[in-house]
PDB file with SEQRES, HELIX, SHEET and CRYST1 records, atoms N, CA, C and O in Angstrom:
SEQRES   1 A   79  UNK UNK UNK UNK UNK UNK UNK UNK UNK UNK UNK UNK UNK          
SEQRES   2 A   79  UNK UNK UNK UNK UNK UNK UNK UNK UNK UNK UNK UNK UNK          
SEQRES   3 A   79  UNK UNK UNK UNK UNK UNK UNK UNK UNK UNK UNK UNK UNK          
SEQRES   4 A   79  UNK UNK UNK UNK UNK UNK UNK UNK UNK UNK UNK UNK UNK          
SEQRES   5 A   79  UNK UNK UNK UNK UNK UNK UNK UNK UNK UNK UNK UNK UNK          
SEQRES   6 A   79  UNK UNK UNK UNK UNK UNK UNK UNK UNK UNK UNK UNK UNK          
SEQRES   7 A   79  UNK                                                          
HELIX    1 AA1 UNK A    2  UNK A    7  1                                   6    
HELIX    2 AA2 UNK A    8  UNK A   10  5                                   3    
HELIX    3 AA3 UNK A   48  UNK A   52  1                                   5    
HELIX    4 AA4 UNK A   66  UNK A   68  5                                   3    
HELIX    5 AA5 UNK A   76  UNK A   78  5                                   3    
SHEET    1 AA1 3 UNK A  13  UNK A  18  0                                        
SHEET    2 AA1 3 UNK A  22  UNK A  27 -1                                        
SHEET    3 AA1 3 UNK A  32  UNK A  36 -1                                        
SHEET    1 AA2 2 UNK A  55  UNK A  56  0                                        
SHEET    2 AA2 2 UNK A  63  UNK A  64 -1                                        
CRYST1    1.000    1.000    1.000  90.00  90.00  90.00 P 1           1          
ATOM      1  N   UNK A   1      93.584  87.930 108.314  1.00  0.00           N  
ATOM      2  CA  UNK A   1      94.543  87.943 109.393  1.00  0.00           C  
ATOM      3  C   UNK A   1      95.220  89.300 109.539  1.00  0.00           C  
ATOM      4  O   UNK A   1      95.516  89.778 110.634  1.00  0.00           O  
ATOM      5  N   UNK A   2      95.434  89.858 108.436  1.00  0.00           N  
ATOM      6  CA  UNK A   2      95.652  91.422 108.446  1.00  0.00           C  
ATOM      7  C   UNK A   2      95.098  91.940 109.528  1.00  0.00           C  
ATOM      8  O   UNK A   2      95.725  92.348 110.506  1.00  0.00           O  
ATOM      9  N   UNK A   3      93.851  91.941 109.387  1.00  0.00           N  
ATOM     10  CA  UNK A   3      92.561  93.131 110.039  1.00  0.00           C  
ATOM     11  C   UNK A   3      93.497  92.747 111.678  1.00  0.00           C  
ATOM     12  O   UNK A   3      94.391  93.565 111.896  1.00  0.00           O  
ATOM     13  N   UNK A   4      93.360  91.729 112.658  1.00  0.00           N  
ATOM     14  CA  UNK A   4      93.918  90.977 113.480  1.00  0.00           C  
ATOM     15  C   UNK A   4      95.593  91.686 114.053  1.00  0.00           C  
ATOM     16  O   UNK A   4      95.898  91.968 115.212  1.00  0.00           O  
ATOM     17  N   UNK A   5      96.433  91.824 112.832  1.00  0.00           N  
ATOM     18  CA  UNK A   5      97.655  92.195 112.944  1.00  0.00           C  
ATOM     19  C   UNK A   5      97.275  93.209 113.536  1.00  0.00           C  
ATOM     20  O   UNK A   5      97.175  93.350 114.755  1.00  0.00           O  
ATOM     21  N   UNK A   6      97.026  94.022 112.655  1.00  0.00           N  
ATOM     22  CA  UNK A   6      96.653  95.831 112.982  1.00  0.00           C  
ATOM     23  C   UNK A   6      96.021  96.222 113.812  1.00  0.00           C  
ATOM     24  O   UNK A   6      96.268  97.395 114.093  1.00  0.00           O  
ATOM     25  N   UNK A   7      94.836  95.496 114.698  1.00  0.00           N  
ATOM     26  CA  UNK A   7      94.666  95.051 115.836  1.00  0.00           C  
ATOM     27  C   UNK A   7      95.491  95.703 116.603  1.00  0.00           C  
ATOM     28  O   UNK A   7      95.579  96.867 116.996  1.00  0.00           O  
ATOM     29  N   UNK A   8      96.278  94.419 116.792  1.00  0.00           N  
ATOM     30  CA  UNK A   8      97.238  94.197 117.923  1.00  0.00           C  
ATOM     31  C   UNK A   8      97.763  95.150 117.929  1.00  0.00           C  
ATOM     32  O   UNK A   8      97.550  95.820 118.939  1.00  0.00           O  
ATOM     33  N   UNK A   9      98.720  95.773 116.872  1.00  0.00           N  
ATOM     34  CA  UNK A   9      99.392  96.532 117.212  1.00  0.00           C  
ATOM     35  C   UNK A   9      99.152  97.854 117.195  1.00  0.00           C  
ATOM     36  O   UNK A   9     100.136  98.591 117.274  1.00  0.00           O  
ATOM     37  N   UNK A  10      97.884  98.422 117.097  1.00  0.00           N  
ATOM     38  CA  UNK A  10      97.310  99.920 117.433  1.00  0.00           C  
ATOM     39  C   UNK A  10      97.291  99.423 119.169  1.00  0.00           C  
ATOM     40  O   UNK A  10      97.146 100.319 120.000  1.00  0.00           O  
ATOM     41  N   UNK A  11      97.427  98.132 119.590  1.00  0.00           N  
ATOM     42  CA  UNK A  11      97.388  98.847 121.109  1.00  0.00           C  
ATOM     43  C   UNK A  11      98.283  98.655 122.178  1.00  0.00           C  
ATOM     44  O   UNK A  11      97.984  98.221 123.290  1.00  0.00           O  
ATOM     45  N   UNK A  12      99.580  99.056 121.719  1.00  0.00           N  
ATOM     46  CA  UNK A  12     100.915  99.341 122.288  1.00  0.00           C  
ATOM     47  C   UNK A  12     101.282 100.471 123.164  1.00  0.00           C  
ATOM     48  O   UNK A  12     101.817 101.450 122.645  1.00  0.00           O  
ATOM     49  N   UNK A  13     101.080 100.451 124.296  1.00  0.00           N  
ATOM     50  CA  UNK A  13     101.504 102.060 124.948  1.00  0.00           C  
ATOM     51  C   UNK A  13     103.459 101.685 124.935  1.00  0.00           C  
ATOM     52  O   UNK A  13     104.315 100.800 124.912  1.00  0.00           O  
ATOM     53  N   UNK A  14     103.263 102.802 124.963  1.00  0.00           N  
ATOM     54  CA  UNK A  14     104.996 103.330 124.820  1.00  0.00           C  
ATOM     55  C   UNK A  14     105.212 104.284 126.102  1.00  0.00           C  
ATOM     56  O   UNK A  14     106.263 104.869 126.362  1.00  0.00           O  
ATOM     57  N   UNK A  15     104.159 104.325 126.766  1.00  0.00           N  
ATOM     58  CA  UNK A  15     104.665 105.462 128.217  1.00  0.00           C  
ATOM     59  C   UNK A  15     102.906 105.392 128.808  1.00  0.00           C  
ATOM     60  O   UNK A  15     101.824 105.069 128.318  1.00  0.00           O  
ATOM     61  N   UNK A  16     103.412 105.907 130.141  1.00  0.00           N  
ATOM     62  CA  UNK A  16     102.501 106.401 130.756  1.00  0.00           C  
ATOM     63  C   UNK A  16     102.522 107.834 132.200  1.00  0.00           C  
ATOM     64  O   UNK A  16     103.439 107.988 133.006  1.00  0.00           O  
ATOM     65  N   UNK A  17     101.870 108.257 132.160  1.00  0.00           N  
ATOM     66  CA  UNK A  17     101.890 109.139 133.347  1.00  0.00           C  
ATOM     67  C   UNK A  17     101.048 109.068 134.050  1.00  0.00           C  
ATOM     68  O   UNK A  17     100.115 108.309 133.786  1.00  0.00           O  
ATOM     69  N   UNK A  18     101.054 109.806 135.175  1.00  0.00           N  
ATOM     70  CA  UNK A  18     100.165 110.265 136.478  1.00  0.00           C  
ATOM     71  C   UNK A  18      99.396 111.743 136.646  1.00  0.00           C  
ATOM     72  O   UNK A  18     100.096 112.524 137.291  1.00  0.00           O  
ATOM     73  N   UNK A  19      98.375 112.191 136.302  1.00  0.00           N  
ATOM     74  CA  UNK A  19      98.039 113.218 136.580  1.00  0.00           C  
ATOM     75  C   UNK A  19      97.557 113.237 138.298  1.00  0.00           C  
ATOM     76  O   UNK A  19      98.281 112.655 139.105  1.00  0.00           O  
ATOM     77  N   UNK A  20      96.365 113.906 138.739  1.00  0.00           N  
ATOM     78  CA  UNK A  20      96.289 114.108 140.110  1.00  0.00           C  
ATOM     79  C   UNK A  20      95.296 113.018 140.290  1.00  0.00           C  
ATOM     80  O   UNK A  20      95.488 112.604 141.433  1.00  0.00           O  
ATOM     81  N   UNK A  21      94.217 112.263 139.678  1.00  0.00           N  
ATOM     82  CA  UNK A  21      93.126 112.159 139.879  1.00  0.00           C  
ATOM     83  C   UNK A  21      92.799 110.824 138.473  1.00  0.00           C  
ATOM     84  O   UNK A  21      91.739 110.234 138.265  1.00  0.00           O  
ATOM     85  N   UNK A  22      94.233 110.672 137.650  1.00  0.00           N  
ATOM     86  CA  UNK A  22      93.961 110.194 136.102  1.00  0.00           C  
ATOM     87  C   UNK A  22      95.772 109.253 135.728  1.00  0.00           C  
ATOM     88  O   UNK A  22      96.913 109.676 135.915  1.00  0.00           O  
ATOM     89  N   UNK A  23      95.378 108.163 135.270  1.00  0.00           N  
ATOM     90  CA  UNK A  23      96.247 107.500 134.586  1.00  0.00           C  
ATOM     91  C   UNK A  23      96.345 108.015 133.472  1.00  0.00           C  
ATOM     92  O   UNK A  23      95.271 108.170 132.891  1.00  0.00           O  
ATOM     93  N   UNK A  24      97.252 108.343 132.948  1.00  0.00           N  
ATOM     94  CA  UNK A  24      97.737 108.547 131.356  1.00  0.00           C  
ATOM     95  C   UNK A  24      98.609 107.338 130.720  1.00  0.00           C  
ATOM     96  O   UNK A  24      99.560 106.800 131.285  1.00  0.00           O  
ATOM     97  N   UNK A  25      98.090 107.005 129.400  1.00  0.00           N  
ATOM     98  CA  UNK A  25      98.544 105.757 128.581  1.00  0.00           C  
ATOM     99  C   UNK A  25      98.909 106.415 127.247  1.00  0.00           C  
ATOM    100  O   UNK A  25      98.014 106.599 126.422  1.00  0.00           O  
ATOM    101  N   UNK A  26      99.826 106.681 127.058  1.00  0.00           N  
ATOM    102  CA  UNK A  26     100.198 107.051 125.460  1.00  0.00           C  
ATOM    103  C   UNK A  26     100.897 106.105 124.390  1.00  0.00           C  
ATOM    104  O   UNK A  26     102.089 105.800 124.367  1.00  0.00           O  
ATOM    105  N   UNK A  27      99.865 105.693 123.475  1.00  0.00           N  
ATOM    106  CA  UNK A  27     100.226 105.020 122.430  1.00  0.00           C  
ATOM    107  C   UNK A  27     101.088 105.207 121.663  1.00  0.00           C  
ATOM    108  O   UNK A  27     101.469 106.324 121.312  1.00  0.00           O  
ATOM    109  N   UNK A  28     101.739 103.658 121.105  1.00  0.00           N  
ATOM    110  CA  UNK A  28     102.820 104.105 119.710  1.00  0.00           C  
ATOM    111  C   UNK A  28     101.831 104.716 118.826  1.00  0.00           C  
ATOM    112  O   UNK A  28     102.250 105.733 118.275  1.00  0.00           O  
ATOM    113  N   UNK A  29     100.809 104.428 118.580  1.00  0.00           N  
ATOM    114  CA  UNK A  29     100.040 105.229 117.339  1.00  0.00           C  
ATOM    115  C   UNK A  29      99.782 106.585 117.171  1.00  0.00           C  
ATOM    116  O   UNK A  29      99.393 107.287 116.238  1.00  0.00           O  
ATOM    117  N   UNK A  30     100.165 106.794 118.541  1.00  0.00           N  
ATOM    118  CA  UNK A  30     100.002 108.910 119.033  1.00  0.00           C  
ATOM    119  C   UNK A  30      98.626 108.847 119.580  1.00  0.00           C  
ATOM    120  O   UNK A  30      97.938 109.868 119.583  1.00  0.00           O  
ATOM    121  N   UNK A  31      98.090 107.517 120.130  1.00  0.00           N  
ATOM    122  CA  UNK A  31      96.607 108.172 120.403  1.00  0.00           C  
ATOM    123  C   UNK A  31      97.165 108.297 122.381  1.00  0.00           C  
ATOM    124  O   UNK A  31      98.284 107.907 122.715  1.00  0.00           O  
ATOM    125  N   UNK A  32      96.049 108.947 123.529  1.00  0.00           N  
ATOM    126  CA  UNK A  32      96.195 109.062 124.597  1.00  0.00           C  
ATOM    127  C   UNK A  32      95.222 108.849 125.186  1.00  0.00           C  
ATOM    128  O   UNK A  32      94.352 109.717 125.254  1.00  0.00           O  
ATOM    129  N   UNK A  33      95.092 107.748 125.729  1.00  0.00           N  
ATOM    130  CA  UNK A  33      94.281 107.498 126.980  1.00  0.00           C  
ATOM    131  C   UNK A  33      93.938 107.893 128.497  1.00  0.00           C  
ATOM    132  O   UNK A  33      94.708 107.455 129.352  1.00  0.00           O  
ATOM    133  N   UNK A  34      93.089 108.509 128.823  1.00  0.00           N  
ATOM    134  CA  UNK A  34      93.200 109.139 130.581  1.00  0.00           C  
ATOM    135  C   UNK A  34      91.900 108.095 130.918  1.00  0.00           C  
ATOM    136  O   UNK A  34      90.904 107.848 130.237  1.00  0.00           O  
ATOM    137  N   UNK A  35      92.303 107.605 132.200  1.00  0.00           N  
ATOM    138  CA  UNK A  35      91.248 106.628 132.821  1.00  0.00           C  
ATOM    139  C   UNK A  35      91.283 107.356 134.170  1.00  0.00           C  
ATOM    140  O   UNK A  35      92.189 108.084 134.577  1.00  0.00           O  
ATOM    141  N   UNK A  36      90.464 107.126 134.618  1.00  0.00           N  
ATOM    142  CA  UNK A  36      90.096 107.797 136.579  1.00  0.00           C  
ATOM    143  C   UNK A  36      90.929 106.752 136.853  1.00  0.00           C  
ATOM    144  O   UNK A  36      90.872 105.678 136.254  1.00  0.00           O  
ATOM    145  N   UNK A  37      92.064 107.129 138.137  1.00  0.00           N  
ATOM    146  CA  UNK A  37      92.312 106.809 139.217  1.00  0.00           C  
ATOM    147  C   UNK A  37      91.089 105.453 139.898  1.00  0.00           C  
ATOM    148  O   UNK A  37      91.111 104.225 139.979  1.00  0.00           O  
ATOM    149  N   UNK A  38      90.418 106.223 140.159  1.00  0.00           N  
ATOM    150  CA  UNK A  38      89.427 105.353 141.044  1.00  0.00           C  
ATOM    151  C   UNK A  38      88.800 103.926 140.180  1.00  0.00           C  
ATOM    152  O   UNK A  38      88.510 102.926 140.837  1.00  0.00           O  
ATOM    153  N   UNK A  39      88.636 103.944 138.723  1.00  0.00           N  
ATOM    154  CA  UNK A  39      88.696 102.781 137.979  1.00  0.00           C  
ATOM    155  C   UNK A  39      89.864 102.036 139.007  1.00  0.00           C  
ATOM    156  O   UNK A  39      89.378 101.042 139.547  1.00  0.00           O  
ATOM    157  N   UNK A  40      90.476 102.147 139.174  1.00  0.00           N  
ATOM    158  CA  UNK A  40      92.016 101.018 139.857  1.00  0.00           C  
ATOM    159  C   UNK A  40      92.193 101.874 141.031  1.00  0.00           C  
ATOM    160  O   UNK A  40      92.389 103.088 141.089  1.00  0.00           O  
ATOM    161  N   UNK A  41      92.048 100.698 142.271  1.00  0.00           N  
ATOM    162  CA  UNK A  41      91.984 101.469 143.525  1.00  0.00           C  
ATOM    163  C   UNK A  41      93.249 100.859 144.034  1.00  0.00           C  
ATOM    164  O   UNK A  41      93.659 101.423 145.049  1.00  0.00           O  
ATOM    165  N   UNK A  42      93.907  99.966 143.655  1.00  0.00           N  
ATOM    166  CA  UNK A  42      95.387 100.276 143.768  1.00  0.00           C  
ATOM    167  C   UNK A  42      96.251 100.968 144.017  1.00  0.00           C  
ATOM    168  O   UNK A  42      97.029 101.216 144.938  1.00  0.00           O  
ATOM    169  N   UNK A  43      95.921 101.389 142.648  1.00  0.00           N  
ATOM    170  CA  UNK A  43      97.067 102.432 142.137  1.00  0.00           C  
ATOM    171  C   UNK A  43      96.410 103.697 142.637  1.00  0.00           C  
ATOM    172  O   UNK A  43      97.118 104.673 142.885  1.00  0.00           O  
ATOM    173  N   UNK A  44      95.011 103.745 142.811  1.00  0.00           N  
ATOM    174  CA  UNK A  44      94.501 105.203 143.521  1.00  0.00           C  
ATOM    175  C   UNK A  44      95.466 105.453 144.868  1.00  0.00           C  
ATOM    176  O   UNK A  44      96.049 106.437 145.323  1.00  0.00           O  
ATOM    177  N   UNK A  45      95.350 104.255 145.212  1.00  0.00           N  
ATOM    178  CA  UNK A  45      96.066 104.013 146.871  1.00  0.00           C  
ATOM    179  C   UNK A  45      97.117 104.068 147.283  1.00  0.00           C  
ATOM    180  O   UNK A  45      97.425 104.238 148.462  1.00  0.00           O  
ATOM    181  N   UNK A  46      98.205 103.858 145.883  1.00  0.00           N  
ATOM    182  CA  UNK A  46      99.775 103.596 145.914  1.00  0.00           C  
ATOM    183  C   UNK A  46     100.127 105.274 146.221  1.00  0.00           C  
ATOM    184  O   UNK A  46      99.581 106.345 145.956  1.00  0.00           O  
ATOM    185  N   UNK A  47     101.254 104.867 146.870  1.00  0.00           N  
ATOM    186  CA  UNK A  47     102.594 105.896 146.663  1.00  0.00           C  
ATOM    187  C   UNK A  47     102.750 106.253 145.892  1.00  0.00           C  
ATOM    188  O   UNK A  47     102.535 105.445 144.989  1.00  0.00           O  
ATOM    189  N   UNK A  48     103.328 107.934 145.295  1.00  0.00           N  
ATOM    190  CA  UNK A  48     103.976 108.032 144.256  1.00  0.00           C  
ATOM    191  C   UNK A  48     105.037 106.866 143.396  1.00  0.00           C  
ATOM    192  O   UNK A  48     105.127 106.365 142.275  1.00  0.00           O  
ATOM    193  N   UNK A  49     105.842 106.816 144.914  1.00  0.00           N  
ATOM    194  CA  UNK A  49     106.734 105.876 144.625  1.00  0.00           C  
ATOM    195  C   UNK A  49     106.554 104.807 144.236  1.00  0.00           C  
ATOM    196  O   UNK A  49     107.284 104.358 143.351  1.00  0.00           O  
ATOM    197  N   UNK A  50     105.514 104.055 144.780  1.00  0.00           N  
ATOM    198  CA  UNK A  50     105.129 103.147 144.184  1.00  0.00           C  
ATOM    199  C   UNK A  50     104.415 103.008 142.751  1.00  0.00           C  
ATOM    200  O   UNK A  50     104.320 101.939 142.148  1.00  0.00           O  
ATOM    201  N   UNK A  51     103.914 104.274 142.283  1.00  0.00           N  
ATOM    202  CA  UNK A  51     103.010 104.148 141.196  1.00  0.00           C  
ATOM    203  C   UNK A  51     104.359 104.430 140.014  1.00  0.00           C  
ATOM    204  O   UNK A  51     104.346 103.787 138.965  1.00  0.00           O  
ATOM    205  N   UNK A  52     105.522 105.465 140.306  1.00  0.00           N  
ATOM    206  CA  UNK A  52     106.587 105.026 139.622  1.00  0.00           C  
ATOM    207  C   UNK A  52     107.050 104.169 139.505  1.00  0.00           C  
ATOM    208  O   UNK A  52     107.721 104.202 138.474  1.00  0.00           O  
ATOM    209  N   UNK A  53     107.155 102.829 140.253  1.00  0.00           N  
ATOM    210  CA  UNK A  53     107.532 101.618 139.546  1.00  0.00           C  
ATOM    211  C   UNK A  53     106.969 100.734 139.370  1.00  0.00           C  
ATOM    212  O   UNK A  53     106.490  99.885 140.123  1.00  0.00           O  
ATOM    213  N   UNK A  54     106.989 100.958 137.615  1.00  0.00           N  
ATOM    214  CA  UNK A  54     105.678 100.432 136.462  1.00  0.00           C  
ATOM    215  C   UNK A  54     107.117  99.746 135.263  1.00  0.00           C  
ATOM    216  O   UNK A  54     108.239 100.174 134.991  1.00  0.00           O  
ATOM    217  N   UNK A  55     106.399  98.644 134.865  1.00  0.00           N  
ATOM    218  CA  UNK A  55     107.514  98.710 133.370  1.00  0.00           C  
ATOM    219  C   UNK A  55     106.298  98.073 132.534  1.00  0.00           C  
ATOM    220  O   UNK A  55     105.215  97.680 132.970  1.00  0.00           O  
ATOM    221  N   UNK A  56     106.843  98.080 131.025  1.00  0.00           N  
ATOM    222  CA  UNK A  56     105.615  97.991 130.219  1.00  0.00           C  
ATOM    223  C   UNK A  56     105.809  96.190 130.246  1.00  0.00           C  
ATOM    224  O   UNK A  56     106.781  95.730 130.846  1.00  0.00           O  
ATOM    225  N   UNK A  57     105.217  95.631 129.836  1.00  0.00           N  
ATOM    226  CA  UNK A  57     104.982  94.043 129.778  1.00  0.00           C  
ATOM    227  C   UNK A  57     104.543  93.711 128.271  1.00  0.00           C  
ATOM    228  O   UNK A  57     103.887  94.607 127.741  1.00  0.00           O  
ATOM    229  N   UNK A  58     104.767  92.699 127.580  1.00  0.00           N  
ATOM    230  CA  UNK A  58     104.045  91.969 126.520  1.00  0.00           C  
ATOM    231  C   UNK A  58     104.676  92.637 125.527  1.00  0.00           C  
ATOM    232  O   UNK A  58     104.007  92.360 124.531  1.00  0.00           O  
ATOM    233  N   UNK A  59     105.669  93.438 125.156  1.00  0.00           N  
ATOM    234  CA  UNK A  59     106.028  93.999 124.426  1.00  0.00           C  
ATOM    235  C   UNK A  59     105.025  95.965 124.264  1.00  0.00           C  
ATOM    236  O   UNK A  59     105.021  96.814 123.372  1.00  0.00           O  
ATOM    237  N   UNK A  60     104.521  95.901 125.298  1.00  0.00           N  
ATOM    238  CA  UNK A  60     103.714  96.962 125.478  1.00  0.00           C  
ATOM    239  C   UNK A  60     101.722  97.404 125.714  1.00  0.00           C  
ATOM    240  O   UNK A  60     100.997  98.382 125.897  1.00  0.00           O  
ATOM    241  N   UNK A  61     101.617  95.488 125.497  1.00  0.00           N  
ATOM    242  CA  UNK A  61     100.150  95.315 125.445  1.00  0.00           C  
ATOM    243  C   UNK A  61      99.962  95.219 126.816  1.00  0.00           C  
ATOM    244  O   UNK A  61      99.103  94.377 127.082  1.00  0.00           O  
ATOM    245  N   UNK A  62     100.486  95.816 127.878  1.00  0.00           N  
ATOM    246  CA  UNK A  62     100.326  95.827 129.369  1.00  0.00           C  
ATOM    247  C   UNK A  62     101.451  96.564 129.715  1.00  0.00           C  
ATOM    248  O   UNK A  62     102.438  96.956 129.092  1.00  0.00           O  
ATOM    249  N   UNK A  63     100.829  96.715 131.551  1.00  0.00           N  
ATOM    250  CA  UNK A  63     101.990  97.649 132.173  1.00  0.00           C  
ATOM    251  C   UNK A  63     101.486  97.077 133.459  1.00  0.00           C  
ATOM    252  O   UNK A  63     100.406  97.008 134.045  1.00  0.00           O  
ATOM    253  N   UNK A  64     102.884  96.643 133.679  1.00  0.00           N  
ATOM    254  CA  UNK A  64     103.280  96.395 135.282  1.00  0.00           C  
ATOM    255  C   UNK A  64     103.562  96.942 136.260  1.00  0.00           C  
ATOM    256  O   UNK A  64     104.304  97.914 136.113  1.00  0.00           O  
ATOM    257  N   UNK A  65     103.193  96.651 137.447  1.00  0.00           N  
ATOM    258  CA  UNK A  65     103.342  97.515 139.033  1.00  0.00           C  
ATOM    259  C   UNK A  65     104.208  96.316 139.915  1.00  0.00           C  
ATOM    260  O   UNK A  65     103.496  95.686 140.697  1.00  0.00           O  
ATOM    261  N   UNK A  66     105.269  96.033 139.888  1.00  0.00           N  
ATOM    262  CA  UNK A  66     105.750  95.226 141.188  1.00  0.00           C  
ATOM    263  C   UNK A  66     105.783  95.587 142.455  1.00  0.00           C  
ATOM    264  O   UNK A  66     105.851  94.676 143.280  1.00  0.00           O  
ATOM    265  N   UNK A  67     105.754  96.611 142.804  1.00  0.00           N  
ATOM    266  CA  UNK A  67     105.535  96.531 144.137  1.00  0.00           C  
ATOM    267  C   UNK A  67     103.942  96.732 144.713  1.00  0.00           C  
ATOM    268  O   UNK A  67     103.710  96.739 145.922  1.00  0.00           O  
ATOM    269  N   UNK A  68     102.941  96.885 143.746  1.00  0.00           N  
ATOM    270  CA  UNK A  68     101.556  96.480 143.822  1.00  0.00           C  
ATOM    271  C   UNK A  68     101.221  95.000 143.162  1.00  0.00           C  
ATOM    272  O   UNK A  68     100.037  94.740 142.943  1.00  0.00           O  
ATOM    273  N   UNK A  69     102.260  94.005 142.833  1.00  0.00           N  
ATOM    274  CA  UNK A  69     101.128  93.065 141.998  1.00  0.00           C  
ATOM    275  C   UNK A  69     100.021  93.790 141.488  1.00  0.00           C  
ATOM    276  O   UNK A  69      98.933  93.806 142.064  1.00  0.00           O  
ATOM    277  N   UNK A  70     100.325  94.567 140.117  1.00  0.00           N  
ATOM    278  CA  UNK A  70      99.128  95.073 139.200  1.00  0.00           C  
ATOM    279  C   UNK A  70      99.436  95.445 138.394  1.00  0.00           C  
ATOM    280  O   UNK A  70     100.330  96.261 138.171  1.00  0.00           O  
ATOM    281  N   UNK A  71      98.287  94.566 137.316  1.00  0.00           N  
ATOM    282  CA  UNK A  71      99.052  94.596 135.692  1.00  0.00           C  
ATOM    283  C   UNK A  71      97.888  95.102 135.401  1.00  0.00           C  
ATOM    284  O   UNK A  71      97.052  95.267 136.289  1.00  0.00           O  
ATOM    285  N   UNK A  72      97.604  95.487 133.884  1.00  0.00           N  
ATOM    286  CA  UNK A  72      97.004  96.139 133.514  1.00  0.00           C  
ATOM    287  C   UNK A  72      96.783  96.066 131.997  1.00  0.00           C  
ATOM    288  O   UNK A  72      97.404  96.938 131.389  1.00  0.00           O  
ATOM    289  N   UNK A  73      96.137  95.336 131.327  1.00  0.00           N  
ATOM    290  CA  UNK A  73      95.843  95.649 129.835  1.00  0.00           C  
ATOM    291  C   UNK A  73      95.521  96.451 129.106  1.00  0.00           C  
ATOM    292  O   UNK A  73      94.372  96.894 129.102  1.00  0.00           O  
ATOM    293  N   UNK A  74      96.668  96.942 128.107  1.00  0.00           N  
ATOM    294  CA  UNK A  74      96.185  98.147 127.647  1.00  0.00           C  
ATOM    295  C   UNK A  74      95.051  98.257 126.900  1.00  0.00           C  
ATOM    296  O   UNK A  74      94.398  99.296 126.811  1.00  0.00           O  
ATOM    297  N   UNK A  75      94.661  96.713 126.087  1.00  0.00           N  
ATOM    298  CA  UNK A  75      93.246  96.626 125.186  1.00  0.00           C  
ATOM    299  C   UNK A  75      91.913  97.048 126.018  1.00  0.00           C  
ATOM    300  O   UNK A  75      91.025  97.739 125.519  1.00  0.00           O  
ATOM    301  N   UNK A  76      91.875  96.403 127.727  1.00  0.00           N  
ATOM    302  CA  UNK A  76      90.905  96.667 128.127  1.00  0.00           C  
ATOM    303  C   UNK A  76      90.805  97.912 128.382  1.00  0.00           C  
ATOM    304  O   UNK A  76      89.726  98.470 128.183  1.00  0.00           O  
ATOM    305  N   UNK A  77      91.653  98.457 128.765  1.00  0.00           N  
ATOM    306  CA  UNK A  77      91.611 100.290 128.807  1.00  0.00           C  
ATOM    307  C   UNK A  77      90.708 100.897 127.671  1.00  0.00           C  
ATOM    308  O   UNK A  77      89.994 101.876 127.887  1.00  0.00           O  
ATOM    309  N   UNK A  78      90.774 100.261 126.434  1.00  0.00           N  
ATOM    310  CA  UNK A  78      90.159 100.495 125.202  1.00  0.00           C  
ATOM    311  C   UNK A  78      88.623  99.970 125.111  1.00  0.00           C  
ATOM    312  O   UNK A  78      87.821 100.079 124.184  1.00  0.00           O  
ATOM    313  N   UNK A  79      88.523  99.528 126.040  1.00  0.00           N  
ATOM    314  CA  UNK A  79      86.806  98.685 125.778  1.00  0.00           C  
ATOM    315  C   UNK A  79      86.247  99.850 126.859  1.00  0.00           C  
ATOM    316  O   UNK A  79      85.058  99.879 127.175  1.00  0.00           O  
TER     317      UNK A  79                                                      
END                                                                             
């Protein structure tokens, strides 16, 4: 059940940003994720403004968009 714990919790983002073209996901563990924009045509599509309002969800195993309805798992980011 260990292996499981440690799991989970390597995949916590603690922030994210916007580059021009790239989502940024930065982990509590210090690792950083960049995914294309175009993976999520949403958020390719959103407003700044809109892509600024995000809050993290699940204690950090997701990140929310309310004014897009669009959530986002941070594990699948990882697959």
């Amino acid at each position: 059940m260990a292996t499981l714990t440690n799991r989970i919790f390597s995949h916590i983002a603690k922030d994210i940003d916007f580059l021009k073209d790239m989502l940024v996901v930065f982990l509590k563990d210090g690792r950083k994720i960049e995914i294309p924009l175009d993976y999520f045509p949403t958020l390719r599509d959103a407003s700044p403004k809109q892509r600024k309002n995000w809050r993290l969800i699940g204690g950090g195993i997701g990140i929310h968009w309310e004014d897009l309805d669009e959530d986002i798992s941070v594990e699948n980011l990882l697959h």
